[in-house]
C-alpha positions as CSV (number, residue, x, y, z in Angstrom):
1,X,0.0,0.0,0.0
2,X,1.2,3.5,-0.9
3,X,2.0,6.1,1.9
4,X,-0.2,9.2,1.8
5,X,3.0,11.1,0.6
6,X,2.8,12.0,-2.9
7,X,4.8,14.8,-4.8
8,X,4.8,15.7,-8.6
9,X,8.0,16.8,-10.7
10,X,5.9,19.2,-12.5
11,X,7.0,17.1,-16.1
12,X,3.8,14.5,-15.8
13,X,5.4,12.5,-13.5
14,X,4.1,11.3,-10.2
15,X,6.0,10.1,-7.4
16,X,4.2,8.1,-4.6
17,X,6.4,7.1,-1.3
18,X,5.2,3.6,-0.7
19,X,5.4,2.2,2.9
20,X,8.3,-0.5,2.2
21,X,10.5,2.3,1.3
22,X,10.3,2.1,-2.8
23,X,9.6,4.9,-4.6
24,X,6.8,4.2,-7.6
25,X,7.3,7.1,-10.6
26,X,4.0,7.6,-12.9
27,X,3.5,8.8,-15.9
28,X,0.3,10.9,-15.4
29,X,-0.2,10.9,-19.2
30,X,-0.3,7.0,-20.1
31,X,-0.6,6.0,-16.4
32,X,2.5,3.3,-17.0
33,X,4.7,2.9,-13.6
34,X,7.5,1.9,-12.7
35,X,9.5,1.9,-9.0
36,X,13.0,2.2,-8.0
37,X,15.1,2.6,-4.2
38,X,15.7,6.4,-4.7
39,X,13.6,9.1,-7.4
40,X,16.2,8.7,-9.9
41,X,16.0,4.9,-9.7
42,X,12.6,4.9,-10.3
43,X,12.8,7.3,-13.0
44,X,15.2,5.4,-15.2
45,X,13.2,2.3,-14.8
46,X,10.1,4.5,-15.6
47,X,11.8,5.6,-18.7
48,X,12.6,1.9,-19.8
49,X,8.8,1.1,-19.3
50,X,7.2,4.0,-21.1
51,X,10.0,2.6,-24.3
52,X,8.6,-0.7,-24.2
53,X,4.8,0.8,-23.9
54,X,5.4,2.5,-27.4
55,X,6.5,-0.2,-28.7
56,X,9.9,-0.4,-28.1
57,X,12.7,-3.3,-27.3
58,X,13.5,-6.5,-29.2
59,X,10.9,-9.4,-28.6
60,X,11.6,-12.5,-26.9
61,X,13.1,-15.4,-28.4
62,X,13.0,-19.2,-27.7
63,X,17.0,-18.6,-26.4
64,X,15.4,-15.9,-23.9
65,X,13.1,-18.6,-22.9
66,X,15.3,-21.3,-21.9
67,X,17.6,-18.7,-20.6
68,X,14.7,-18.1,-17.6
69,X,14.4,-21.6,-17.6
70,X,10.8,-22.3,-19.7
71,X,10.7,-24.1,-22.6
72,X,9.4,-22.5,-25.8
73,X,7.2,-25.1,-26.8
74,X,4.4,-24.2,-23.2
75,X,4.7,-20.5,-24.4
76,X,1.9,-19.7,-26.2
77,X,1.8,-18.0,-29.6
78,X,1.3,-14.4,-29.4
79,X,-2.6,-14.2,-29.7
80,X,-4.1,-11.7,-33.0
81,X,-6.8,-10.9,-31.0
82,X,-6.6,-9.0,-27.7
83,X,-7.5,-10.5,-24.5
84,X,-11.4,-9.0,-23.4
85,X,-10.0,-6.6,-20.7
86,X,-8.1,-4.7,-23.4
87,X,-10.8,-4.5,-25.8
């Protein structure tokens, strides 16, 4: 749960304190987040969020995959359609 301390950068982004000590970052405009120890931590890790929102990043191969220890062949195919919560 987040702390009732909140501040804004006055750029869009939102910082909210949470009560572990982590600091969440949001981008007011798309409402991605993204949290970090310190502000600057969670900015950068904001930043590398909002990229892969917009479509950035390289996607994820069957190496990647056995790298974090799943084999391709349980991962589904990338579905056309979009699940019923996003439509």
């Amino acid at each position: 749960m987040a702390s009732a301390s909140r501040d804004r950068n006055g750029d869009g982004v939102k910082f909210v304190h949470e009560e572990d000590g982590s600091i969440t970052a949001v981008d007011e405009e798309t409402g991605v987040a993204s949290f970090g120890e310190t502000k600057a931590e969670a900015l950068r890790m904001l930043a590398e969020a909002l990229e892969l929102h917009e479509g950035g990043g390289e996607p994820v191969t069957d190496e990647d995959l056995e790298e974090f220890g799943l084999n391709p062949d349980d991962v589904a195919e990338e579905s056309a359609e979009l699940p019923e919560f996003l439509r």
